[in-house]
C-alpha positions as CSV (number, residue, x, y, z in Angstrom):
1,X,33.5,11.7,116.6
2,X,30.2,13.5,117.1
3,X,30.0,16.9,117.6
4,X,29.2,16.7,121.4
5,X,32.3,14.5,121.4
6,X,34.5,17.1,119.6
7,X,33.2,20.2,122.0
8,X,34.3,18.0,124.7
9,X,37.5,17.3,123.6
10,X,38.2,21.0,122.7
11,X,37.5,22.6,126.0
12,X,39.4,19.9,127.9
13,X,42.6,21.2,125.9
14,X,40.8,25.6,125.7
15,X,39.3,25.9,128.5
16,X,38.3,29.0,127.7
17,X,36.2,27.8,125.1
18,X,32.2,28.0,126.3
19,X,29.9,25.0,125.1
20,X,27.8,28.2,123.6
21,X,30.0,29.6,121.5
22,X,30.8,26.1,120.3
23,X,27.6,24.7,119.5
24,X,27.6,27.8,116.6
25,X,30.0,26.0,114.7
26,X,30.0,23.1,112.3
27,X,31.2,19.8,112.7
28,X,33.5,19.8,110.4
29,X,34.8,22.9,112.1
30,X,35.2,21.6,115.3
31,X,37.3,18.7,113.7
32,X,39.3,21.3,111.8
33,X,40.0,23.0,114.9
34,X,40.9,20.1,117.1
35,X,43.6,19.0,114.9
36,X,44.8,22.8,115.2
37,X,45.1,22.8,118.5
38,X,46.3,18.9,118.7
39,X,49.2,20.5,116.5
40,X,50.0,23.5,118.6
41,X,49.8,21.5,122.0
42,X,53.2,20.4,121.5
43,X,55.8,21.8,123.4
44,X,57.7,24.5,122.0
45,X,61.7,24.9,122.3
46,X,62.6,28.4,122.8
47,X,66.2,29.6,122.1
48,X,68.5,32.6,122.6
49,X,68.6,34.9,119.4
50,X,72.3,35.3,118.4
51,X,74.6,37.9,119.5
52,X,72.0,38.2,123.3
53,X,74.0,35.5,124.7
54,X,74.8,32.2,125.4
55,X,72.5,29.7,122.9
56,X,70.4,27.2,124.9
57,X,68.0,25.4,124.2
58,X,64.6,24.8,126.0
59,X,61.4,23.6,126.1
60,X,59.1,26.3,127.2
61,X,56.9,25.4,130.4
């Protein structure tokens, strides 16, 4: 993927992200942080702590 590629694909998943700010960075970077964020884009299942309550399980919305 090149590196205009990788910014792309980054600030369609942070949109906060600026084309700026990721132009500063390597490519190898960019990679690094698109399999982060590929990772953490899953959704999470949150869950009552014991003793608060009922346990449920979730997935976080």
């Amino acid at each position: 993927m090149t590196k205009s590629e990788l910014i792309e694909q980054i600030r369609s998943i942070n949109r906060g992200a600026t084309r700026e700010f990721l132009t500063e960075f390597t490519e190898r970077e960019l990679n690094d942080y698109v399999r982060q964020l590929s990772m953490t884009g899953a959704p999470r299942v949150d869950y009552d702590p014991p003793g608060v309550g009922p346990a449920t399980a979730r997935l976080a919305v």
